[in-house]
DRENLUMKE-490782 format. One record per residue: residue in one letter; y, x, z of N, C-alpha, C in turn. Coordinates in steps of 0.001 Angstrom, whole numbers, padded with zeros to 6 digits, always signed. Atoms other than C-alpha are relative to their C-alpha. Layout:
N
aYXZYXZYXZ
...
END
This chain:
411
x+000175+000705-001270+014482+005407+008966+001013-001135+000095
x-000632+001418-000382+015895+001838+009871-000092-000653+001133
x+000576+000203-001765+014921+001844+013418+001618+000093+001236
x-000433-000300-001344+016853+002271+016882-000555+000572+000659
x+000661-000189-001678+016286+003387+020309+000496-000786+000454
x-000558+001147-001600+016121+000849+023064-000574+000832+001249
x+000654-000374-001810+015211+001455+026739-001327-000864+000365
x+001157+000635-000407+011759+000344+027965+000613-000030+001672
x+000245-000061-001670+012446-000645+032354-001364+000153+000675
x+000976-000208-001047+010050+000263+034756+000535+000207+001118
x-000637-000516-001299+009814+000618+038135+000654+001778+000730
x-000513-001266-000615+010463+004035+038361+000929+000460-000706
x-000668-000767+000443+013098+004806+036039-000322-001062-001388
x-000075+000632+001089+013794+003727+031883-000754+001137-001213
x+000469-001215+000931+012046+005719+028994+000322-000611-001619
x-000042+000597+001153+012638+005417+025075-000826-000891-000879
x+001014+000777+000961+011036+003245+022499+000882+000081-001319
x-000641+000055+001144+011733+003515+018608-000347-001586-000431
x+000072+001415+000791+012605-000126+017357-000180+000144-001242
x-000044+000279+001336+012285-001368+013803-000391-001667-000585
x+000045+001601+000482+012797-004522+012289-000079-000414-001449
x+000564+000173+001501+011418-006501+009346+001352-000649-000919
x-001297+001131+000265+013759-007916+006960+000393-001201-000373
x-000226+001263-000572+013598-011117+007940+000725-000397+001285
x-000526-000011-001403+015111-009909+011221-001100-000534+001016
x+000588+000486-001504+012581-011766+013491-001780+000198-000969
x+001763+000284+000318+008335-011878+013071-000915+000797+001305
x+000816-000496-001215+005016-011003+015208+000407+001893+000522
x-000265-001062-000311+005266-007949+016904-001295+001431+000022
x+000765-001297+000031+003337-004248+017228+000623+000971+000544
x-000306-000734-001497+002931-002102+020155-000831+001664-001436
x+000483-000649+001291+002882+001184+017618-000468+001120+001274
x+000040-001169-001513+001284+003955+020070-000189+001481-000882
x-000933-001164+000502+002089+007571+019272-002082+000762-000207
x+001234-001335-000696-000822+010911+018541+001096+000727+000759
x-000762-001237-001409-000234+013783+020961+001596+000512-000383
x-001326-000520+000424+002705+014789+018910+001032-000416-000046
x-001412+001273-000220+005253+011997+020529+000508-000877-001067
x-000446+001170+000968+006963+009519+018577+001019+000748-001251
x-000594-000720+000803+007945+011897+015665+000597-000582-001344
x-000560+000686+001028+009123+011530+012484-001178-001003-001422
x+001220+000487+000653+005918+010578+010669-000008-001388+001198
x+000317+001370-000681+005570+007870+013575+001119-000744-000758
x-001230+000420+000357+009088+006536+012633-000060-000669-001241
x+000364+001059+001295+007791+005899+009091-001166-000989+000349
x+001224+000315+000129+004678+004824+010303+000689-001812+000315
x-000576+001421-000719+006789+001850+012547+000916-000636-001106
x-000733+000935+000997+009063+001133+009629-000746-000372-001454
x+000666+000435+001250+006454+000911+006732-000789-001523+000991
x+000214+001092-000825+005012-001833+009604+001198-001157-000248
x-000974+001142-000069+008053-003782+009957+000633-000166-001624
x-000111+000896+001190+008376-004082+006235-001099-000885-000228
x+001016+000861-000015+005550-005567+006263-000159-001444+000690
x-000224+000950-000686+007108-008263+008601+000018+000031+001249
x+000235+000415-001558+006761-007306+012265+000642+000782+000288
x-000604-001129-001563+008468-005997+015092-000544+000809+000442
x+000743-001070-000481+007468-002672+015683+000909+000807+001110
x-000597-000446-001343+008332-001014+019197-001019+001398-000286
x+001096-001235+000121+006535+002831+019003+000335+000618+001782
x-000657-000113-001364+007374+003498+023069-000629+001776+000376
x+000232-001781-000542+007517+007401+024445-001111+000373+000864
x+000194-000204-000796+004716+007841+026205-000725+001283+000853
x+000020-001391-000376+004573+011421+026780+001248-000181+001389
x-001358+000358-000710+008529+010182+028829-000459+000983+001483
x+000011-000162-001305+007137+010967+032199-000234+001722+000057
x+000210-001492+000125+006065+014727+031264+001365+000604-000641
x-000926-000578+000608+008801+015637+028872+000456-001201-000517
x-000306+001118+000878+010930+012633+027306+001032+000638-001352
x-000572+000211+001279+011475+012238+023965-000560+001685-000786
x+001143-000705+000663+008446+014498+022374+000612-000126-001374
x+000401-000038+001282+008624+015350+018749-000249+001130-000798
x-000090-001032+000438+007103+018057+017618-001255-000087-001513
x+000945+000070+001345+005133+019254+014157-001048+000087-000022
x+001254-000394+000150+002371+020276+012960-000472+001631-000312
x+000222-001849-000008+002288+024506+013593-000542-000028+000890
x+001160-000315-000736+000014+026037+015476+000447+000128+001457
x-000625+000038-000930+002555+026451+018224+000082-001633+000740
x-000466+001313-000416+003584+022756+018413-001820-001007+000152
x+001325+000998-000081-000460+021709+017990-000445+000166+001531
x+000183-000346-001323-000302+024156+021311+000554-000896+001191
x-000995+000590-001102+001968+022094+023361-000711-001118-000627
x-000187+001757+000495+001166+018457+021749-001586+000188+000804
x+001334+000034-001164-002652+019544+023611+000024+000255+001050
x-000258+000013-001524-000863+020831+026645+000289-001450+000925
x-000148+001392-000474+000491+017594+027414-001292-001087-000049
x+001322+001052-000420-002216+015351+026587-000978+000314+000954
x+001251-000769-001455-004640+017545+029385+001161-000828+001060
x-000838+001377-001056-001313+016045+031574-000147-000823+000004
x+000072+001327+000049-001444+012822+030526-000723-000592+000897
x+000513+000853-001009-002024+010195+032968-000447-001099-000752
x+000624+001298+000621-004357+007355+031107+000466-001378+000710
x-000226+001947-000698-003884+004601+033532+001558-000141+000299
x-001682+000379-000031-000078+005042+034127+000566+000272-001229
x-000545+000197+001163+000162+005482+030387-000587-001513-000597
x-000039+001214+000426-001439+002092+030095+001089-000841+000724
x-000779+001273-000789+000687+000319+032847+001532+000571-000673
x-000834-000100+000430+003746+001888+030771-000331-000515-001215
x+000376+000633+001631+002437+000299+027279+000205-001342+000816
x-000080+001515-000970+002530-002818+029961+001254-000265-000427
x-001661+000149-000316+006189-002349+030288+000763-000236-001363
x-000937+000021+001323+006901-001964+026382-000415-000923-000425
x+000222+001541+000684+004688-005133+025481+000580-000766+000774
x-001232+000615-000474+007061-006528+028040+001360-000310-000357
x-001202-000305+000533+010050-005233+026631-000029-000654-001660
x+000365+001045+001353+008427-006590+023065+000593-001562-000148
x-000033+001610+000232+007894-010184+023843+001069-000275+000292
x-000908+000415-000296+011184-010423+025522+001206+000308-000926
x-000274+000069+001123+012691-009420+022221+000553-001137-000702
x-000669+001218+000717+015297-012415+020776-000919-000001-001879
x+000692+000380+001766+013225-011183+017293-001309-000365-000101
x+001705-000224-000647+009933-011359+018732-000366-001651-000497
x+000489+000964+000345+008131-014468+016912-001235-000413+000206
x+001853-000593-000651+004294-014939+018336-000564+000539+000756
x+000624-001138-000798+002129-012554+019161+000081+001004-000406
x-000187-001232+000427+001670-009036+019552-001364+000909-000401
x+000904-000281+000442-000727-006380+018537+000448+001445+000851
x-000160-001885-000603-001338-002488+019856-000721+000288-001309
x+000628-000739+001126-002001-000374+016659+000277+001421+000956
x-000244-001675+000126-002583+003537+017660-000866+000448-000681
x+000699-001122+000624-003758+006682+016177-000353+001108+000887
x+001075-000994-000747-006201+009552+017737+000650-000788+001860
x-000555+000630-001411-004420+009336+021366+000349-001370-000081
x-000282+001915+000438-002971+005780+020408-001271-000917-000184
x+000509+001066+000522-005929+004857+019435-001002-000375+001169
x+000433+000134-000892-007612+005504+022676+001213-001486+000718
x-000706+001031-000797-004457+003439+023933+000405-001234-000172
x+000006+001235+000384-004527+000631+021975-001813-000893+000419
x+001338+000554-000540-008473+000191+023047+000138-000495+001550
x-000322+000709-001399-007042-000109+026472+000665-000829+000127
x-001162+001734-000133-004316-002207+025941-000670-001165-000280
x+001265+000585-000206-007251-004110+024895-000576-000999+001135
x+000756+000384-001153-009013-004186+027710+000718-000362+001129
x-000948+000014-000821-006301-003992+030082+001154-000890+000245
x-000931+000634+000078-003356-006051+028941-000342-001084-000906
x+000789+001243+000715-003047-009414+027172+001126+000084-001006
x-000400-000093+001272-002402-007937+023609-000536-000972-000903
x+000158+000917+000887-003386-010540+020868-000915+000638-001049
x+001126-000698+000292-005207-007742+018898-000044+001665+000218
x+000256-001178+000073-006162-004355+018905-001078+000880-001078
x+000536-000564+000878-006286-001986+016061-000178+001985+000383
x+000637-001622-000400-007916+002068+016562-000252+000581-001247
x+000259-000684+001054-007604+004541+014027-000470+001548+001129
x+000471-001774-001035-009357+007771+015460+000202+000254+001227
x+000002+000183-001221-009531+006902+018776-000646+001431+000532
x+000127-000807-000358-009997+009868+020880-001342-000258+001419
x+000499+000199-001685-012407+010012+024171-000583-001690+000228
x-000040+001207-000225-013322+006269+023498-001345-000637+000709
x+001526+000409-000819-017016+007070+025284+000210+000010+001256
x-000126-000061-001894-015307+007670+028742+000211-001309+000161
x-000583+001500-000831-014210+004161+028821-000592-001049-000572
x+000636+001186+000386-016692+002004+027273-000521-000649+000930
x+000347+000682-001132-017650+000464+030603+000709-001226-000215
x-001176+000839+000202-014227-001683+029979-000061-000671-001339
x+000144+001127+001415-015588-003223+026521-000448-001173+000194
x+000493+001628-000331-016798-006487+028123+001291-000503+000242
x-001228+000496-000091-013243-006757+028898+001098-000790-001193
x-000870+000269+001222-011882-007060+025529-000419-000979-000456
x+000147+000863+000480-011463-010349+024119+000816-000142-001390
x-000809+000391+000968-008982-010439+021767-000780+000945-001132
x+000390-001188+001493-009872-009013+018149+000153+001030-000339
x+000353-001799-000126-010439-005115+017641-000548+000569-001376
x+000361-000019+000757-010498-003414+014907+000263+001731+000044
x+000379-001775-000651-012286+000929+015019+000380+000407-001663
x-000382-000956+001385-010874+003096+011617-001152+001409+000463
x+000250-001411-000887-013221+006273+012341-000429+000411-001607
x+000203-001126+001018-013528+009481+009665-001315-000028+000138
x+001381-000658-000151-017184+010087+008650-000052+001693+001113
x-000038-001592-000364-016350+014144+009433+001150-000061+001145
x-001234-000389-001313-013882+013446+012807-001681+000536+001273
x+001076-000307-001306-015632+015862+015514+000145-000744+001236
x-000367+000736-001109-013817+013994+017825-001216-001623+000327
x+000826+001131-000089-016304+010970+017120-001155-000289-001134
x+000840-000233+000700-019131+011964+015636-001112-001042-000406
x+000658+001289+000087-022053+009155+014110-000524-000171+001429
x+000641+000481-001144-023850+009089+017487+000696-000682+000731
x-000771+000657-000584-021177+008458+019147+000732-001036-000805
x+000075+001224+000732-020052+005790+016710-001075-000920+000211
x+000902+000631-000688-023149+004196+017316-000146-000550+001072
x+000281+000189-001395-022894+003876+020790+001382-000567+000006
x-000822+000672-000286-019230+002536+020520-000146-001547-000542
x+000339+001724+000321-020330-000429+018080-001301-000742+001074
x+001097+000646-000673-023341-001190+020342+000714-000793+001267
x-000435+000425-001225-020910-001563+023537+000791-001250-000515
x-000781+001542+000402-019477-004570+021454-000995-000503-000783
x+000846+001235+000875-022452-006397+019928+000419-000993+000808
x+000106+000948-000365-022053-009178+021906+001468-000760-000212
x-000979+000468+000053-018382-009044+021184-000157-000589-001852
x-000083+001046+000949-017618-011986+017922+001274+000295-000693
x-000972-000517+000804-014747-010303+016611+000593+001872+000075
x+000093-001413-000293-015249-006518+016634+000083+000697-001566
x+000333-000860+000944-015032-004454+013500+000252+001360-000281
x+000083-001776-000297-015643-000836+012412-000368+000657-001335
x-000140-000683+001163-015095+001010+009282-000084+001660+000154
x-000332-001456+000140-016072+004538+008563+000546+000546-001720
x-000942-000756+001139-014071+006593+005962-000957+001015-000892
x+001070-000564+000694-016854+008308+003853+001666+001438-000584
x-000353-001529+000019-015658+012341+003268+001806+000084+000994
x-000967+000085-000721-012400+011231+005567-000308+001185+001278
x-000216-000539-001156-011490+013553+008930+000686-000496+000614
x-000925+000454-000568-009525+013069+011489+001122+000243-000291
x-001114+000316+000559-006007+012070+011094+000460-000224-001437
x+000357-000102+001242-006503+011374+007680+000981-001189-000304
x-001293+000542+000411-003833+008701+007970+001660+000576-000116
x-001010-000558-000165-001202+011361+008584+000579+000806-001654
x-000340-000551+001497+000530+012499+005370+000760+000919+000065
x-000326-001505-000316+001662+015185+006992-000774+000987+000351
x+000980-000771-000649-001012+016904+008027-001170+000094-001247
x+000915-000564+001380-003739+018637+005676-000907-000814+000104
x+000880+000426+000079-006269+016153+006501-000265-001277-000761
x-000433+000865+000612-004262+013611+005042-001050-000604-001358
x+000442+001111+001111-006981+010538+002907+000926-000644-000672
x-001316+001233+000608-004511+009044+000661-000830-001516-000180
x+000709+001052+000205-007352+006550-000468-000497-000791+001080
x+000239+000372-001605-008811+006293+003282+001135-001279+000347
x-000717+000462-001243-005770+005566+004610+000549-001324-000654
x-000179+001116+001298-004970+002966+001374-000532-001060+000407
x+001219+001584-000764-008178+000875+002566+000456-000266+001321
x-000350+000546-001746-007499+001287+006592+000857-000469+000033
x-001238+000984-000481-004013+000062+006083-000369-001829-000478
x+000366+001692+000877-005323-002836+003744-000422-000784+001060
x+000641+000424-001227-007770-003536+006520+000435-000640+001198
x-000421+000673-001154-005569-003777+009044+000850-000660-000198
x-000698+001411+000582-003051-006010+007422-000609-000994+000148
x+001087+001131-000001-006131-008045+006923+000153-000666+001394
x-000114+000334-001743-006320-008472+010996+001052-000445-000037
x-001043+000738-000498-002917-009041+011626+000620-000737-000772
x-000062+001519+000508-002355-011956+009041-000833-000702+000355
x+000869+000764-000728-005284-013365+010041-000184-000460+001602
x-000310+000280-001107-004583-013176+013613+001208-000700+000466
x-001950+000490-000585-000370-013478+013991+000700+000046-001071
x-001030+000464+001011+000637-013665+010579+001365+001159-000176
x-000218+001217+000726+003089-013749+008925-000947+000063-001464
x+001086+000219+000540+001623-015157+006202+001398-000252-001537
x-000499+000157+000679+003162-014788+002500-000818-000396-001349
x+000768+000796+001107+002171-016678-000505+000156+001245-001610
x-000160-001299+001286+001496-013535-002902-000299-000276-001258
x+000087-000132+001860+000272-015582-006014+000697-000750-000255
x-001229+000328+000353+003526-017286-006195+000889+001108-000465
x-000610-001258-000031+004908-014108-005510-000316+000702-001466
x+000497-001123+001490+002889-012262-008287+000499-001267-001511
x-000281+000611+001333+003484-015798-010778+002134+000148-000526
x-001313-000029-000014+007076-015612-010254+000528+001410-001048
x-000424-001470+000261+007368-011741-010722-000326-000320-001684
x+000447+000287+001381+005110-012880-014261+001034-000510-001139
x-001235+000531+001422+007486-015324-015928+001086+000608+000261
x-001375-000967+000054+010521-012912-015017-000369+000950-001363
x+000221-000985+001020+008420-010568-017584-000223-000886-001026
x+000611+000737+001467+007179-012898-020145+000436-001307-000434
x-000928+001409+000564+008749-016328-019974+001668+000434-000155
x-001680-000206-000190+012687-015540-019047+000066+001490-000437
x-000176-001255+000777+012396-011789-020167+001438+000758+000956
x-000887-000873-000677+014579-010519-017384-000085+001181+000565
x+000590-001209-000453+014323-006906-016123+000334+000311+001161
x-000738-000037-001238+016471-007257-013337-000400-001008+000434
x+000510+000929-000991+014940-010354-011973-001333+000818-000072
x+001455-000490-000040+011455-008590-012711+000404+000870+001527
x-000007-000767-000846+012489-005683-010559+000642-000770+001894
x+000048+000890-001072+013872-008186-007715-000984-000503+000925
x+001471+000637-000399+010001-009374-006993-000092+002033+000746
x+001004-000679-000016+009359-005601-006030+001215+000713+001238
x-000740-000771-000768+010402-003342-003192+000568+000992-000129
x-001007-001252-000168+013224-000358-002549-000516+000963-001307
x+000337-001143+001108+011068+002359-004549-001491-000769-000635
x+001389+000165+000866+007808+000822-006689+000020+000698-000516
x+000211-000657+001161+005804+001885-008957-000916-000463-001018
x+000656+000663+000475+003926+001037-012011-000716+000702-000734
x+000602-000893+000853+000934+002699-013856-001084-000737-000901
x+000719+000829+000682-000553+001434-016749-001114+001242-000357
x+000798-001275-000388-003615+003818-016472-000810-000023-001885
x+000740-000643+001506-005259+003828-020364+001532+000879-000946
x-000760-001015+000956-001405+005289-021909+000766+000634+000982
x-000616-000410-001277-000515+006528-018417+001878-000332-000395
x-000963+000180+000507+002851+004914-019381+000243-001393+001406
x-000708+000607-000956+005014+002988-016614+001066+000346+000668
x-001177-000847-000963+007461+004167-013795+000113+000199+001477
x+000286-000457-001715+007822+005548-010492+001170-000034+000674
x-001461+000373-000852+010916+004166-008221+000737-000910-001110
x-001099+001361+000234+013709+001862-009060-000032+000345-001411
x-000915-000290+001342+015791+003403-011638-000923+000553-001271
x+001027+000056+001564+012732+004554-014102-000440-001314-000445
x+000648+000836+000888+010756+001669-013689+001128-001307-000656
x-001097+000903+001523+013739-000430-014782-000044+000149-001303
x-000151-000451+001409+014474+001603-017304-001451-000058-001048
x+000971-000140+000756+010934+001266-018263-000319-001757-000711
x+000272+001437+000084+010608-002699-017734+001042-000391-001314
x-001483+000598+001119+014377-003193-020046-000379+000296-001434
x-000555-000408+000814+013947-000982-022728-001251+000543-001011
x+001395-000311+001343+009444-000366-023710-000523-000539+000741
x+001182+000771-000500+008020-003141-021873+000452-001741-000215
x-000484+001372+000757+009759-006537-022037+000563+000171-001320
x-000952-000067+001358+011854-005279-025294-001150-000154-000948
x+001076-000197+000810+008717-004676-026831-001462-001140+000155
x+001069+001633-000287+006204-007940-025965+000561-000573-001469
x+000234+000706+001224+005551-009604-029266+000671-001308+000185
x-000909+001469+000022+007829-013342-030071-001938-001042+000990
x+000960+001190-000131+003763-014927-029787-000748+000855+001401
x+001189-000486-001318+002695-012948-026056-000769-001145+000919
x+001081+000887-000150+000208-015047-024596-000970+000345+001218
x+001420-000535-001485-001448-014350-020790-000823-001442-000158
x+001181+000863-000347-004693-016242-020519-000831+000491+001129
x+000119-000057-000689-005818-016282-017033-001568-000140+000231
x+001690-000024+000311-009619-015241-016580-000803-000396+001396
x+000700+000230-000913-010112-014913-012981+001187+000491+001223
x-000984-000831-001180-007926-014209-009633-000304-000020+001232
x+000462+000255-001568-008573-012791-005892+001318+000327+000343
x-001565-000402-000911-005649-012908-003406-000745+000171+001390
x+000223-000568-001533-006130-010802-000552+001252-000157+001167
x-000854-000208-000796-003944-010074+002460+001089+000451-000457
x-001004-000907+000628-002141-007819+001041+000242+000719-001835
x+000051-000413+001001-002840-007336-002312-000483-001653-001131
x+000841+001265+001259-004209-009562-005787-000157+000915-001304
x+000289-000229+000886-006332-008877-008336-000145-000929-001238
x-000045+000858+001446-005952-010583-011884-000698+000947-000862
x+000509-000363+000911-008416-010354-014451+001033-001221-001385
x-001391+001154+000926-006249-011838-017705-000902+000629-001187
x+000168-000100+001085-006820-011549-021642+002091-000071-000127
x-001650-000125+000786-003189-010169-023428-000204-000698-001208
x+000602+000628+001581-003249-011924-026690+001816+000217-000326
x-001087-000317+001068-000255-011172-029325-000271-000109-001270
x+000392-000631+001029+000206-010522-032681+000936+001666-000123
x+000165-001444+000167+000571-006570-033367+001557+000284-000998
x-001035-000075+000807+003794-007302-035080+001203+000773+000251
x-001466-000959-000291+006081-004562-033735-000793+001144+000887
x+000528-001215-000861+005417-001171-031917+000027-000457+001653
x-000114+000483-001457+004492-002246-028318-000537+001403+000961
x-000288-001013-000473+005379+000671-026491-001077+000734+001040
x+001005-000072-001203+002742+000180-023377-001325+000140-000499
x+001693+000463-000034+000064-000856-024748-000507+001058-001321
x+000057-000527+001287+000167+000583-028527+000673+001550-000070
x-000894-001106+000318+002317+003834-027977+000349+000365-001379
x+000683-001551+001490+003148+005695-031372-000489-001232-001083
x+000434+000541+001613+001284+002860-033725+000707-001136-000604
x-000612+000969+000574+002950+001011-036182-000521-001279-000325
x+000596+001359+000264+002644-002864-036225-000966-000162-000895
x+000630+000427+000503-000189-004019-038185-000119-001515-000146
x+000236+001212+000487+000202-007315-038327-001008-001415+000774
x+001326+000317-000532-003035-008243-036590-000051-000708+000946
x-000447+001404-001503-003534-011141-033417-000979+001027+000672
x+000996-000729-000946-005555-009153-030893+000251-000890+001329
x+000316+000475-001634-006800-010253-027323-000447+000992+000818
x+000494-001393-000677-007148-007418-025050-000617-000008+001572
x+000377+000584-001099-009023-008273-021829+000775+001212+001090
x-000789-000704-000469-007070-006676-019049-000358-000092+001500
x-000009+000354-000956-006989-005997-014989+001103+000515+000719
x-001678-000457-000459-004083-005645-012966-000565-000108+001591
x+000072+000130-001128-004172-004802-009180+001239+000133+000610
x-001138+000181-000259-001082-005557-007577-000157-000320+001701
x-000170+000093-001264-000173-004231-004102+001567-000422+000912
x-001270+000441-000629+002348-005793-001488+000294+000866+000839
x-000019-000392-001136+004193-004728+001209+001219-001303+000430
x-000479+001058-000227+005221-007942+002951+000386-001008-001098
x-000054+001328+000696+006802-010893+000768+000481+001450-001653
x-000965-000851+001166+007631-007559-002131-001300+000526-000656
x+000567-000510+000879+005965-006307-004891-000355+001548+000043
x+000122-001681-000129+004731-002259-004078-000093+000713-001069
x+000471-000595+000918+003123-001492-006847-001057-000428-001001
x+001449+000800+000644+000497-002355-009816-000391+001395-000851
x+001101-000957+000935-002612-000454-011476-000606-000560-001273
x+000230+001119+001265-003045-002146-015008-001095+001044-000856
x+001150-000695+001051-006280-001335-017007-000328-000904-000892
x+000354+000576+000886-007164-002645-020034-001235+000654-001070
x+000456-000532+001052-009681-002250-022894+000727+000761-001096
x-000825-000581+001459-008215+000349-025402-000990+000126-001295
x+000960+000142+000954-011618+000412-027403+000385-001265-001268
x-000260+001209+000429-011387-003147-028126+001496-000428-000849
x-001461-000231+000601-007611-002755-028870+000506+000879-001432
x-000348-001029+001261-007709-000280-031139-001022-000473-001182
x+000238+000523+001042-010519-001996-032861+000410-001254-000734
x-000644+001104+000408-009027-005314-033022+001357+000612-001589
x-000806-000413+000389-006130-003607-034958-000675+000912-001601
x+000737-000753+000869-008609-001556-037560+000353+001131+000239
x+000205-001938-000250-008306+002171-036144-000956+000390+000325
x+001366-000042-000214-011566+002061-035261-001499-000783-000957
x+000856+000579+001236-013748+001232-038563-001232+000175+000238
x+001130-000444-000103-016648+003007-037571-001199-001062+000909
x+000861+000765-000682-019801+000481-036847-000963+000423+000742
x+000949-000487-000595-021767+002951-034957+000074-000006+001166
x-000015-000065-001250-019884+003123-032085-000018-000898+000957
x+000040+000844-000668-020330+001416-029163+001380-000791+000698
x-001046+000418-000979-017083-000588-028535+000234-001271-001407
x-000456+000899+000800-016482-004291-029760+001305-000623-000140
x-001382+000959+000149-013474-006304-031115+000242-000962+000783
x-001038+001160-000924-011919-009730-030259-001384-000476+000698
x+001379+000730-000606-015902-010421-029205+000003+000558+001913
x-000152-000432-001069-014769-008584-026123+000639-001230+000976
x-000265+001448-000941-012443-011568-024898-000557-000898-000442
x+000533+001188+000107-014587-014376-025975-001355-000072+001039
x+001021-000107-000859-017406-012695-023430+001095-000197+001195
x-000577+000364-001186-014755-012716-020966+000790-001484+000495
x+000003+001280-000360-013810-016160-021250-001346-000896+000208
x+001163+000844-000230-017704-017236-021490-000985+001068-000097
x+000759-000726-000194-020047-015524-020064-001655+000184-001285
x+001894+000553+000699-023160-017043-022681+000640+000645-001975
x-000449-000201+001950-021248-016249-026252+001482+001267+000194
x+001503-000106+000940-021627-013632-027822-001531+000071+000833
x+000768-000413-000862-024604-012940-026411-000089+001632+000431
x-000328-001401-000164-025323-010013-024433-001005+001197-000692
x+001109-000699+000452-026997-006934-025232-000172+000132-001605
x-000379-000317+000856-026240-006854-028850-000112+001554-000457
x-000170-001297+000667-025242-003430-029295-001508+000892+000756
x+000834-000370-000590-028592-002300-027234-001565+000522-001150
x+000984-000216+001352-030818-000986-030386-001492-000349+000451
x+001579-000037-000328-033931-000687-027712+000407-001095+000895
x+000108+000804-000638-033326-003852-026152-000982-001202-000024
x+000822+000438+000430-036029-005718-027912-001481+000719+000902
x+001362-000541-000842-038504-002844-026324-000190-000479+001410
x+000277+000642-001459-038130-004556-022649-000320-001018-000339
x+000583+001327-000355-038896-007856-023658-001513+000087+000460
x+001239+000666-000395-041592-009330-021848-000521+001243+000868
x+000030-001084-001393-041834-005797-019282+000163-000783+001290
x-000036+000372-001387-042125-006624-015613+000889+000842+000651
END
């Protein structure tokens, strides 16, 4: 945790809010709203994996008026109480207190822009109101709770909205999905993602329901929104070229690891060979990944998307085979040989930092380029692999297809 407590004012008294700041010190802000289980310790990451990401995150108490300063787990006891309270809960004086903390936000010396309401199940009901109710900038809903009692108030919402819902949450079953996107057709910036075999709370990684992949896309997603809405806005294929020639032009391991945040990680998924946090993947980058890149390494750049938060590079590796290359080759001794290995790399951010990358490559092609693979029966080609990926027309396709002659001229 890297947060505070400040005081939220109201008229009746002061209640907590967990701060957290990006490290840039100042950027847009986010009204983080709590589930039933107060502003716990899972919220706490939730507000500081946010503000690495660049924004001012405020997560404000708003259980305060029943019991202040909620945090309880996830036992069957504490699921008892975290549902006692919410049957208390006051909806409309828990919106005019989300009033008071996007108050307490903007008036924030770090506060740069605009703001946003992100919640989850209860939150997410209360970020649909803050919505409708207050003049938030956007509003994001992950498992909004009860969100059919108050669809009357969707003509209200102007600002941009964005619904996370579990295929399998009972709480909001397809019908009722249905009937929440319908109360916004007319709205021009509405969107609504369901989580195929997801449940509810499936962003919680504490809780058994926990989507790791779900919650992978919904965060992507909602990054998406709030760069596109309030920014900030970081130039990630600088970011990713930079991080590049640290590995392959200048050969530094310690500037490499500089491009990337606190704990990364890196998995090169055909020799499952990379590292997980600082001090491996250093040790991995120093000593069987830059040490080991051939004098003639050679990226040739095939194709690239830059998302919000992420970039995908399609590339060709090209070398010659002249030394044991630890990543790619494990175990085989140089051969001598120039190979081109067509390759894809997905490389995730978190704010202006490097998170993590998923590197796949052809090993077929690799291993035949090299002659370990003599056999002409099987289906996997040599360097003809990157010459299709630099041109789509040569070789031609369909080659290895024995009955591909029998479709000609079929309808």
């Amino acid at each position: 945790m890297n947060g505070i407590t400040i005081k939220v004012e109201t008229n009746h008294g002061s209640f907590d809010a967990y701060l957290s700041l990006p490290p840039a010190g100042s950027g847009p802000g986010i009204l983080l709203l709590q589930e039933i289980f107060g502003v716990n310790g899972h919220m706490r990451n939730v507000a500081d994996s946010y503000a690495e990401e660049g924004y001012v995150v405020i997560a404000p108490d708003l259980f305060w008026r029943l019991q202040p300063g909620v945090q309880l787990g996830y036992d069957d006891a504490s699921v008892a109480r975290a549902r006692e309270l919410r049957s208390q809960f006051d909806i409309d004086q828990g919106v005019r207190d989300i009033g008071a903390a996007l108050a307490a936000l903007r008036a924030r010396p770090e506060l740069r822009g605009k703001a946003a309401a992100l919640g989850y199940c209860l939150g997410g009901l209360m970020a649909y109101l803050s919505a409708a109710r207050l003049d938030v900038d956007a509003a994001i809903s992950y498992y909004g709770v009860s969100l059919d009692a108050h669809l009357d108030e969707a003509a209200a919402i102007n600002c941009p909205i964005l619904f996370h819902f579990p295929e399998n949450d009972r709480f909001a079953p397809a019908p009722l999905r249905e009937k929440i996107r319908a109360a916004f057709a007319a709205h021009d910036d509405a969107e609504f993602f369901v989580y195929r075999g997801a449940d509810h709370a499936f962003n919680n990684s504490m809780r058994p329901n926990y989507d790791r992949v779900a919650a992978q896309l919904a965060r992507s997603r909602t990054i998406g929104l709030l760069r596109r809405v309030m920014g900030p806005r970081y130039d990630l294929n600088a970011i990713w070229e930079t991080h590049g020639d640290y590995e392959f032009a200048t050969r530094d391991a310690d500037a490499t690891i500089a491009t990337m945040v606190a704990e990364p990680y890196v998995n090169h998924i055909p020799t499952l060979t990379g590292g997980i946090g600082r001090r491996q993947l250093h040790r991995f980058y120093k000593y069987h990944f830059i040490a080991t890149l051939p004098a003639d390494t050679r990226i040739v750049s095939i194709s690239r998307t830059v998302g919000p938060d992420s970039v995908v590079d399609e590339l060709l590796f090209c070398c010659t085979h002249d030394r044991e290359i630890d990543w790619l080759l494990p175990g085989i001794a140089p051969t001598g040989k120039y190979i081109e290995v067509p390759t894809v790399v997905i490389i995730q951010f978190r704010g202006d930092k490097i998170a993590h990358e998923h590197i796949y490559w052809d090993m077929g092609t690799a291993l035949k380029q090299i002659g370990l693979l003599e056999r002409n029966d099987l289906p996997i080609a040599g360097i003809e692999c990157a010459h299709k990926a630099r041109d789509e027309n040569s070789p031609a396709s369909n080659q290895m297809l024995a009955r591909w002659k029998e479709s000609e001229g079929k309808p």
